[in-house]
Every structure is written in structure tokens, then in C-alpha cells.
Legacy VTK file of the C-alpha trace (Angstrom):
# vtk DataFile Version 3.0
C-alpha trace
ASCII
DATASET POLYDATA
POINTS 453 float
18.255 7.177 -12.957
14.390 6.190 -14.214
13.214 4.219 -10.913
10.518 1.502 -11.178
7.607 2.783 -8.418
5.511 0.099 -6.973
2.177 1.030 -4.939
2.581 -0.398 -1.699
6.047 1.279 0.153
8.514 -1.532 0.925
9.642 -1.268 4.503
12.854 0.945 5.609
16.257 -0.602 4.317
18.532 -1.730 7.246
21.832 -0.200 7.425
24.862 -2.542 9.121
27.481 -0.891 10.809
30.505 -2.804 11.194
34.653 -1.769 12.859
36.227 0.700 14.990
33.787 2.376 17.297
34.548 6.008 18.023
32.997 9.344 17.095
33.249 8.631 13.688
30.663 5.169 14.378
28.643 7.682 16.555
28.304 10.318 13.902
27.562 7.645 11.002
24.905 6.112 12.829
22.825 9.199 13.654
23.630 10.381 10.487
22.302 6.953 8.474
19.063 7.251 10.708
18.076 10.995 9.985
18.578 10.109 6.334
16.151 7.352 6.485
18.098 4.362 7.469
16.970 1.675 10.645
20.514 1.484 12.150
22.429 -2.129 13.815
26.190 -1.934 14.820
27.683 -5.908 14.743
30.693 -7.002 15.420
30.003 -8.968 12.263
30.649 -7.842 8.641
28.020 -10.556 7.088
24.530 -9.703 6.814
22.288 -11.673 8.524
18.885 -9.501 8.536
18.218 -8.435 4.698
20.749 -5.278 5.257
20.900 -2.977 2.743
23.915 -1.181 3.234
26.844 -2.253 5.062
29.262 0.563 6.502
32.306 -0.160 7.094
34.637 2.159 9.521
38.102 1.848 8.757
40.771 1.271 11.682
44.518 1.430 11.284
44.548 -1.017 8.554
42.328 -0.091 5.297
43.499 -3.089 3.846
41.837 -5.260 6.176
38.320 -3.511 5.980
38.291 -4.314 2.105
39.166 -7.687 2.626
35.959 -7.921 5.143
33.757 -5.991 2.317
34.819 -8.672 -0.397
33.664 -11.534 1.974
30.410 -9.754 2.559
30.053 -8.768 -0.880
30.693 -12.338 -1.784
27.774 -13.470 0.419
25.165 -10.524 -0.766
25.898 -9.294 -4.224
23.419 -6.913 -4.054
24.799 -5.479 -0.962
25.788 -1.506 -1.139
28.918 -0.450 1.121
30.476 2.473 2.353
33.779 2.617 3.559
34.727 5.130 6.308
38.124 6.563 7.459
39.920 9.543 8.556
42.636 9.460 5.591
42.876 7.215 2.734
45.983 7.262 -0.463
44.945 7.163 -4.217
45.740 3.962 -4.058
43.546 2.641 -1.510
40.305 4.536 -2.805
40.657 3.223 -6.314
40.961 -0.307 -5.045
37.861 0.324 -2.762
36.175 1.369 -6.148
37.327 -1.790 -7.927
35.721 -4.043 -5.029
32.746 -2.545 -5.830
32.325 -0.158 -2.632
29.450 2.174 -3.567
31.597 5.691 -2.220
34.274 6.205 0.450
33.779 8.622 3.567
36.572 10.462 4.264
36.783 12.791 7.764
37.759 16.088 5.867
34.521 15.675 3.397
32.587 17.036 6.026
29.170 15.972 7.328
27.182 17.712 4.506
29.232 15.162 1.890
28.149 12.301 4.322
24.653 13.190 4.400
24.687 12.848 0.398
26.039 9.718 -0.240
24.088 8.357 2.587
21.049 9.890 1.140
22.008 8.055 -2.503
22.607 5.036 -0.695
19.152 5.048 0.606
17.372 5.828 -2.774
19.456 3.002 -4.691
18.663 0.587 -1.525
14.848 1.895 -1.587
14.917 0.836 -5.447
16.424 -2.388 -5.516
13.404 -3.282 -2.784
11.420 -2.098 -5.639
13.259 -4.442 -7.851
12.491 -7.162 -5.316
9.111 -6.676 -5.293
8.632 -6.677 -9.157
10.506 -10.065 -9.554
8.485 -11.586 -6.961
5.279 -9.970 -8.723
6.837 -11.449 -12.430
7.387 -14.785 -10.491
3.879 -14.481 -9.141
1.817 -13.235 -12.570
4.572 -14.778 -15.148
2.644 -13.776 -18.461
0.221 -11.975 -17.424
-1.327 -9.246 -19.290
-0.517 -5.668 -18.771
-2.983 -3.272 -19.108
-2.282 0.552 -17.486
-3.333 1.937 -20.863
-6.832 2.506 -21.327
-6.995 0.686 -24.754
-5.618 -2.523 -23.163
-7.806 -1.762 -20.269
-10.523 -2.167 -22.626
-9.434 -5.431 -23.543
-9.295 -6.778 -20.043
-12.682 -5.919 -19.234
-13.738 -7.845 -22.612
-11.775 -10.807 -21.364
-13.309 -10.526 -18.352
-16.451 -10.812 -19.345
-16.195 -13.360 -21.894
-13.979 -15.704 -20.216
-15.976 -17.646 -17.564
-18.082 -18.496 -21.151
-17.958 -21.332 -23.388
-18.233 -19.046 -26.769
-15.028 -19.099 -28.608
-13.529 -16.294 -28.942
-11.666 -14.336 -32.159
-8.606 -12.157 -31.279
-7.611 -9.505 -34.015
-4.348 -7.929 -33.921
-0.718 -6.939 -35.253
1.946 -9.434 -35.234
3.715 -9.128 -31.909
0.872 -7.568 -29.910
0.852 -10.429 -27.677
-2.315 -12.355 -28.789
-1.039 -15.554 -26.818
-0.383 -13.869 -23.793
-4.163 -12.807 -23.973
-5.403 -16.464 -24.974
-3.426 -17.837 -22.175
-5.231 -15.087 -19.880
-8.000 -16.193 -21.098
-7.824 -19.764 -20.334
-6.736 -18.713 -16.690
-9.617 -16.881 -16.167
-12.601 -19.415 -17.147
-14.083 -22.512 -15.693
-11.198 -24.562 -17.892
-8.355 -22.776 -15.453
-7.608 -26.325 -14.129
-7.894 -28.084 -17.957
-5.022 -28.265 -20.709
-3.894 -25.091 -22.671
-2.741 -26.019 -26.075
-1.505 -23.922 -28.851
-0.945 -24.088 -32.781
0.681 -21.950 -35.140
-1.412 -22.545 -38.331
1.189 -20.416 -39.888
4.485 -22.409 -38.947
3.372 -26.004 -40.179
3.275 -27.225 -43.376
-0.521 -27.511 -44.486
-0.083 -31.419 -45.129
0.982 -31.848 -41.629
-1.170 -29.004 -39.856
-4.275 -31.687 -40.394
-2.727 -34.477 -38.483
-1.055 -31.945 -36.095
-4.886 -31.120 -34.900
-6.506 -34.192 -35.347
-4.236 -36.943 -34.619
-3.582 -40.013 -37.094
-3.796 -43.711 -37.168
-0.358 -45.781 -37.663
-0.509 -46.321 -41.633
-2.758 -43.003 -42.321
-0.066 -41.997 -45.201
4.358 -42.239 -45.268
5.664 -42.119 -42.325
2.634 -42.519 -40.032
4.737 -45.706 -38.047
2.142 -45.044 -35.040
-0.848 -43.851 -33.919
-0.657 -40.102 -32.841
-2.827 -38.105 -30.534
-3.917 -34.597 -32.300
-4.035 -31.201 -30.122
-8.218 -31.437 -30.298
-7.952 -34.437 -28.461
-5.073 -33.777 -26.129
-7.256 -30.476 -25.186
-10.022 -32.296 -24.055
-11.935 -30.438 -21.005
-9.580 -27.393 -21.583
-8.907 -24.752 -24.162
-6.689 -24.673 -27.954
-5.411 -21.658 -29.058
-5.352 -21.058 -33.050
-2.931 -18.879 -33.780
-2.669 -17.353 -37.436
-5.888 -18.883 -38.470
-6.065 -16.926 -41.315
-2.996 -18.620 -42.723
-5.054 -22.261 -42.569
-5.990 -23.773 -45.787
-8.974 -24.439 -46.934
-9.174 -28.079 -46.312
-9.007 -27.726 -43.057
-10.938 -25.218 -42.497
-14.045 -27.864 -43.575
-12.494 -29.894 -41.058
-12.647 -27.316 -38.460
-15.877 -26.182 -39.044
-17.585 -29.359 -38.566
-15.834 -29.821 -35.523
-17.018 -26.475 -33.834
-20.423 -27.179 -35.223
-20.681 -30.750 -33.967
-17.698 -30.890 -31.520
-16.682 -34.293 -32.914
-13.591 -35.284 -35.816
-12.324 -38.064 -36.674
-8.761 -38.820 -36.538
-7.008 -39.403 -40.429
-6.996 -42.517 -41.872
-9.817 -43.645 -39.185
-13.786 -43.600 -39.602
-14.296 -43.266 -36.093
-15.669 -40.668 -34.506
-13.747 -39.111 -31.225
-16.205 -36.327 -29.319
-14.209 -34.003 -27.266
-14.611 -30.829 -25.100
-12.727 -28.147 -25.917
-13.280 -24.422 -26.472
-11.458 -22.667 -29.064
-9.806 -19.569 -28.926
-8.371 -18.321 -32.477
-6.155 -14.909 -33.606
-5.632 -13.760 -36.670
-2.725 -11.464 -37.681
-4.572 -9.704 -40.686
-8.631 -9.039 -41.100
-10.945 -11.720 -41.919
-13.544 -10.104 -43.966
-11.490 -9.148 -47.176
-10.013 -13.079 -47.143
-13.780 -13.827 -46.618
-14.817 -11.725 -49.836
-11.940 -13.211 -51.682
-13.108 -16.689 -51.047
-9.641 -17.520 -49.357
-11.601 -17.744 -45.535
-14.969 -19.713 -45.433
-18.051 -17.214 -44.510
-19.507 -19.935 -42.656
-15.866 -20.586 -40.326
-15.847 -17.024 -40.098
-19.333 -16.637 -38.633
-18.667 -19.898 -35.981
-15.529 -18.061 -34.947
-16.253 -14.876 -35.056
-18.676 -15.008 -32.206
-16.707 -12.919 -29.298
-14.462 -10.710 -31.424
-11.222 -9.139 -29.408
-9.330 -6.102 -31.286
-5.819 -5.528 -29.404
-4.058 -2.787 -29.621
-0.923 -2.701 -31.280
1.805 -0.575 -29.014
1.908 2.283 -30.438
-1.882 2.823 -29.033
-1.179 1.794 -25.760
2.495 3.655 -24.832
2.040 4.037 -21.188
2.416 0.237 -20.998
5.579 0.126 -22.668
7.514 1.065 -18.940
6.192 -1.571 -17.031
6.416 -4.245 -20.148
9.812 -2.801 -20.813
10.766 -3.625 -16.696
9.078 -7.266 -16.866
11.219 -7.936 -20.049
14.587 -6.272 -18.463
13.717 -8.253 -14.976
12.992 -11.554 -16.283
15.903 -11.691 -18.671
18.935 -10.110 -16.514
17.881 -12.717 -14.511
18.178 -15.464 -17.726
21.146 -13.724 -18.750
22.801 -13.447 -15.287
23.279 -9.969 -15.595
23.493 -6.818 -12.741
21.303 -4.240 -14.759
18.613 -3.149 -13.023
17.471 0.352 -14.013
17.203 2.261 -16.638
19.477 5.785 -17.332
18.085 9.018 -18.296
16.127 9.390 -21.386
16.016 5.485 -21.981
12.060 5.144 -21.364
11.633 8.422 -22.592
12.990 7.353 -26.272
11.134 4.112 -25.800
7.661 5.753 -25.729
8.517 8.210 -28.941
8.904 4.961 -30.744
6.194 3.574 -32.890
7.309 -0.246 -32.298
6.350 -2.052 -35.807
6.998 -5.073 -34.705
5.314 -4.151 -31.442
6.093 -6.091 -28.207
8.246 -8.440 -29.643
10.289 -5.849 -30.632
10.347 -3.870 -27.453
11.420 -7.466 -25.866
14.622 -7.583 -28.396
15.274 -4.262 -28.047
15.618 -4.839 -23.907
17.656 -8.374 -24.632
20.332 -6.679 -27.148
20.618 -3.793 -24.261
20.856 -6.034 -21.712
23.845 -7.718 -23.302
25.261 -4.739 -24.398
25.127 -2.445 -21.340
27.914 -2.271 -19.248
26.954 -0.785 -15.803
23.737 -1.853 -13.732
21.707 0.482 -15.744
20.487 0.421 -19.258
21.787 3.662 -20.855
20.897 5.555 -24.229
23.834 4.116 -25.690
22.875 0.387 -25.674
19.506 1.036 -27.484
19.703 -0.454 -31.215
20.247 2.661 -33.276
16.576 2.081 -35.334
15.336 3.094 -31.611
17.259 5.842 -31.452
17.140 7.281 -34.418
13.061 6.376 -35.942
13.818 8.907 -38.668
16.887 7.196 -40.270
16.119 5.520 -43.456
18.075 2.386 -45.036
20.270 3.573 -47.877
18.879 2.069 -51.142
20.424 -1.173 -51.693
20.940 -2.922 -55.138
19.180 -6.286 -55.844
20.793 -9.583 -54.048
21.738 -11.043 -57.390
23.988 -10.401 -59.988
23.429 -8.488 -63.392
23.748 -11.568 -65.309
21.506 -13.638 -63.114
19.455 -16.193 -64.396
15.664 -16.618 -64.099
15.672 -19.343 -61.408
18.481 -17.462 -59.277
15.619 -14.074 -59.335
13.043 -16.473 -58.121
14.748 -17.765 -55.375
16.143 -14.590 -53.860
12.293 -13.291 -54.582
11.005 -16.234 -52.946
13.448 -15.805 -49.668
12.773 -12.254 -49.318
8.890 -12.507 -49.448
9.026 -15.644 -46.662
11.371 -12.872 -45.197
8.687 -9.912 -45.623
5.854 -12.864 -44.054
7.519 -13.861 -41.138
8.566 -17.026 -41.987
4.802 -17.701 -42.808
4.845 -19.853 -46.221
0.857 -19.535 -46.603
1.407 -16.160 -46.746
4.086 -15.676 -48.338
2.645 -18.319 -51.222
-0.747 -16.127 -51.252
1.538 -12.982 -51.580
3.523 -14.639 -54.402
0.570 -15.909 -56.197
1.322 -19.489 -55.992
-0.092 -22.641 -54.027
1.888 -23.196 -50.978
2.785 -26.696 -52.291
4.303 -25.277 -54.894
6.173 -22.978 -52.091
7.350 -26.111 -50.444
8.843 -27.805 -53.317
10.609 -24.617 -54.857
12.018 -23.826 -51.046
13.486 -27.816 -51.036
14.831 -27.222 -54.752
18.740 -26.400 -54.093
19.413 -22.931 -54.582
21.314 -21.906 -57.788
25.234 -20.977 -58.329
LINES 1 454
453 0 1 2 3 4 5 6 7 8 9 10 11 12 13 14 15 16 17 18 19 20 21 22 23 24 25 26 27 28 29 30 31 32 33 34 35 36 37 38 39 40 41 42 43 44 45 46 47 48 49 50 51 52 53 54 55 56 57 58 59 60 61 62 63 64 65 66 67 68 69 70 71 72 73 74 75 76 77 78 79 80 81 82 83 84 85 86 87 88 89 90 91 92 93 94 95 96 97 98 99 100 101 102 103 104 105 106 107 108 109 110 111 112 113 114 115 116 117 118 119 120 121 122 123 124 125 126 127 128 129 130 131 132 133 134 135 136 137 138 139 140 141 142 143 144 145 146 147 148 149 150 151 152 153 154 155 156 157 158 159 160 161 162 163 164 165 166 167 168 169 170 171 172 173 174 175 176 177 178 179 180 181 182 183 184 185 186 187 188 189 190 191 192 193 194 195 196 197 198 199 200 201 202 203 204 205 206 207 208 209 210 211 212 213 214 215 216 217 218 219 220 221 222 223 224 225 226 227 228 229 230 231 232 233 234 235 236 237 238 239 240 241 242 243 244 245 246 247 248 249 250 251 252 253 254 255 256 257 258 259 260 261 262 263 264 265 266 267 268 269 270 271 272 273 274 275 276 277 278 279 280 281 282 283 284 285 286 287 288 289 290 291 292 293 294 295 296 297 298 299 300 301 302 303 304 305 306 307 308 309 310 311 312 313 314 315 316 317 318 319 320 321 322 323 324 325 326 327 328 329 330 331 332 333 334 335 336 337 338 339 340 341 342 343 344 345 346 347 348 349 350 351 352 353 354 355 356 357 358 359 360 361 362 363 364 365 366 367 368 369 370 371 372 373 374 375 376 377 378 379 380 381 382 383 384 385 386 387 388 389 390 391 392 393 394 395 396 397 398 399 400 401 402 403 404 405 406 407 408 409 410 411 412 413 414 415 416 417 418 419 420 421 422 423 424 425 426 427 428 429 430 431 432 433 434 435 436 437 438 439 440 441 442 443 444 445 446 447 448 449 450 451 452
């Protein structure tokens, strides 16, 4: 079992002990303390003091003691329990096993066999304290950077330093490598903390409604505008808005942009008024700059305003030793969405997780974790639940033969061509339209045409 460590040691787990007293009550006790255990006998089965471990001696009746585990259980799911006896049938163990009893303690195993599975019980009750601690830490530091490697160390002490600033700052990365998480740090850490965070996908709108998206409309601006509409710029005021996928704005509004970073003031559309704001931007761009800049499909001049603080983050593969303790935020956070038991990982699991070069970087390490999650079928993620591209990097897709017919015509070509390049982008149409060699207008009507027979 891969445990989670934590720095600071959570205090010793409490074991209950709970039925007949006796020798065998005597020996359990001192034998639950040498292993590690504080020790409290109770007449009562339920915890009441955060206990661990609940041991359960057996009297005449076994079938009574498992009835007294499944109320307990009931009240603490995450409550481990041994059950203790001098003899116990086939039957009787295997229903202890199906009521979720961690092990049963029989008198001929012997005191070496006790010592064991009390010394297991203590390292799975030492590690779901672990647990504990993490999901209070998630709770705590919900999307907060994490940065054990030293090229995302790097990145924090750049943030750092540029973030109590007003400079706008450029982040430059991979798809995936978690560019928002970083603006949002950002944001967090400057004299804005207590402002508005706001965030566009320039990418994800259509470039006739990006415009208005920013900078707000008047009611009667064009079709459709029935009201008056607040843009992001001035919903941001005295805070921060995050541009993500700049690259993939058009050049239209990057004029607009760049007269509002150089005099902080726009005016909303269909309006000759104009609205001054405060608001520090924070942009990302999924590809370089420079060679849209020397193709004339990024302004130089845009490019110089926000290119003042540059940020390069890593993608994954560069920073593997974070990919444990992102891979135990994702598992924690989501069992807990999911309502699901799994806790740990099994052998090999982070091990394979490191080897892998993680394309689609974090993004893909978080649906990697989800589809396990779902999949696994014990309180551990195991080998087995890992998509197979994980597990096997080197296994390549068999050739496949075109999506369309032999006989298909020109427009049925296109549109498969057209789907699998928006495919290829993301879902981005500005790049997919710059990749196709056609205006994205042109993308937008040819995607609303109705596909052919």
C-alpha cells in the first residue's frame, strides 16, 4: 500500500475495547498498547472519542458481537474492527468479513498472529489520520498551487515576487498545466486578494460575442441586445481578469484591448461613453507569442503591453515529483464528490504514474484519477483501474481508415475534416480556423450548415 506522509505526526490512534472481560481483554489490551495503540475498555460499542479501532471480544454469542459492530460501523464508517474469540465456524468468520470487520482473532492463532494484525491495524489507522489531515489541508488551500518540484518551485518564487505588483502578467504554458490555478494564486497573493477574480476563455466564445463578453453592451447595440449588459472589465473593477487563450483573440479586439491597458478606459458597444476602471490583467497563452507576432496574427504592440512579467510553467512531465501529491488532492477531493471509500493507492500505481509523460498534462492526470476512482473496487486504487494508455505509454493506435466512405462527396470530406481539426484544437474554433486556413466566421457558418447523408 503507497501511504500519503504528511510532516507534522498526527497524534496516537485510540483503540476501543468493548465485551467479555477476561484474560483474553487483558492480553488484547497490553498487546494493542505495545503495538502503538492508547487503550479505553467501555461498556459501550459506539465511539465517542475519535477511536480508531474498535475491538470487539466475543462472549458466548458471536452473533450478537456482529450485530454491535454493524451499529458502530453504522455510526463511524471509517471505523476499523477486530473481532476476538476463542473459536469461531466458517460460517461466522465469513459473515464477520462481509460486515466489514478488518480480521478476526482467534485464541489458537497465537499472540505472534495478534501482534500482526494489531500492528496493520495501527498503520491503516495511522494513514487514514493522514487522510484526515490532507482533506482538511485541500479544504483549507482548495486550488492552490503545488510546487515540490523545483521547476514549479521556480514559478512560485516568480509569483511571489510579482504578485503584490500592479504589472500584468503573461503566463506561457501547455494546455492543461494549470495556468488558472496559477492566475487565481496570483490574485490571492496581491493587494486585489479582497477584489473580484474574473476569467475568460478567449478560445471558447465566438469572436462576435467575445467583444461584448469583455466590454459590456448597451440594450439595442446589435440583434438580440434586449438590455444593457455589464462586460467582465467592468465587473472586475478594483480586482483582477484572467485572459485565458489570448492567443486565440482576434484581431479586433485585440485594438480594443490594447487601448484599454494603455489608457485603462473602453467604452461599452453601441455607447460613446467612456467607463474608466481598475483592473489588472493577467493573460496565458497555450502556444508562443512571437511566431503569431512575426506572422502578423498577434499585434507587436499587445504583445509588448502584455508581455511585461512573463511566467513559463512547466508542463508535467518536467515537474514529476508533483504528480503524488496532485494525484492525492485529485483522488481526495473527488472520492469525496463521488462518495466513494478509496483512499490509497496499491503497489506500483504512483510508480507507473511518474513513468508517464502526461500530454495532456494535469488535466489528464485528474481524468485518469476520476475513471480509477469509479472503476476501483476496494479502498485502494490498484494497477488495474489505470486507463490502459497509462499503462501501457508504448502502445500505438492501430491505423484506422478515414471516417467517410469511398464514395464520399466533397462536402461530407470537409465536414469530417472540419470536426476532427476542432477535435485536434480542443474545441478551440480560432484555432482550429487558423489551422484550416479559413476565417473563423467562415468556421461558424460551415459548423451550423447540417451535416451531409
Amino acid at each position: 500500500m503507497t501511504l500519503i506522509p504528511q510532516t507534522n505526526p498526527p497524534p496516537t490512534p485510540l483503540a476501543l475495547l468493548h465485551g467479555e472481560s477476561g484474560e483474553r481483554m487483558d492480553a488484547l489490551e497490553t498487546l494493542a498498547g505495545q503495538c502503538g495503540f492508547r487503550t479505553r475498555r467501555s461498556n459501550d460499542p459506539l465511539p465517542q472519542n475519535g477511536e480508531a479501532l474498535l475491538i470487539l471480544v466475543a462472549g458466548p454469542d458471536p452473533a450478537e458481537t456482529l450485530d454491535r459492530w454493524q451499529v458502530a460501523r453504522a455510526r463511524c464508517p471509517r471505523l476499523l474492527g477486530l473481532v476476538a474469540g476463542q473459536t469461531l465456524d466458517a460460517p461466522r468468520v465469513a459473515c464477520a468479513y462481509r460486515k466489514g470487520i478488518l480480521d478476526v482473532l482467534l485464541d489458537e492463532d497465537g499472540t505472534d498472529a495478534w501482534r500482526e494484525r494489531l500492528e496493520y491495524a495501527l498503520l491503516l489507522a495511522e494513514h487514514e489520520q493522514r487522510l484526515q489531515g490532507l482533506r482538511l489541508n485541500i479544504a483549507q488551500q482548495e486550488g492552490a498551487p503545488v510546487a515540490i518540484s523545483p521547476a514549479m518551485a521556480r514559478v512560485i518564487r516568480q509569483i511571489e515576487q510579482v504578485a503584490p505588483t500592479p504589472l500584468p502578467v503573461l503566463l506561457n504554458g501547455e494546455t492543461g498545466t494549470g495556468k488558472g490555478v496559477l492566475a487565481r494564486h496570483i490574485h490571492a497573493r496581491s493587494l486585489r486578494a479582497s477584489g473580484p477574480f474574473l476569467a475568460v476563455n478567449c478560445g471558447a466564445i465566438a469572436p462576435s460575442l467575445l467583444e461584448s463578453e469583455l466590454f459590456g453592451h448597451e440594450k439595442g447595440a446589435f440583434t438580440g441586445a434586449h438590455a444593457r449588459r455589464i462586460g467582465l472589465l467592468e465587473a472586475a473593477d478594483g480586482g483582477t481578469l484572467f485572459l485565458d487563450e489570448i492567443n486565440s483573440a482576434p484581431i479586433e479586439l485585440q485594438v480594443r484591448l490594447l487601448r484599454f491597458i494603455q489608457e485603462k478606459r473602453f467604452m461599452r458597444v453601441g455607447n460613446t461613453q467612456d467607463i474608466e476602471v481598475d483592473v489588472r490583467l493577467i493573460c496565458a497563452s497555450n502556444q508562443p507569442l512571437q511566431p503569431l507576432v512575426d506572422t502578423r496574427q498577434f499585434r507587436e504592440d499587445l504583445f509588448y503591453r502584455i508581455n511585461v512579467f512573463p511566467i513559463d510553467v512547466p508542463p508535467l512531465r518536467q515537474r514529476r515529483e508533483d504528480i503524488p501529491p496532485l494525484a492525492a488532492q485529485i483522488l481526495i477531493r473527488h472520492a469525496q464528490l463521488l462518495d466513494k471509500t478509496v483512499n490509497a493507492c496499491g503497489p506500483g500505481v504512483l510508480d507507473t504514474l511518474r513513468r508517464h509523460d502526461w500530454p495532456g498534462n494535469v488535466r489528464e492526470l485528474e481524468n485518469a484519477i476520476l475513471r480509477a476512482l469509479v472503476i476501483a473496487s476496494s479502498e485502494r486504487i490498484e494497477l488495474r483501474d489505470l486507463p490502459p494508455e497509462i499503462l501501457h505509454p508504448t502502445r500505438r493506435v492501430e491505423a484506422r481508415t478515414a471516417p467517410w466512405r469511398g464514395d464520399a462527396s466533397l462536402a461530407e470530406v470537409e465536414h469530417h475534416w472540419i470536426r476532427h481539426t476542432l477535435e485536434q484544437c480542443g474545441g478551440n474554433r480560432t484555432q482550429a480556423a487558423r489551422r484550416l486556413g479559413i476565417d473563423p466566421s467562415t468556421l461558424w457558418r460551415k459548423l451550423r450548415e447540417r451535416p451531409p447523408v
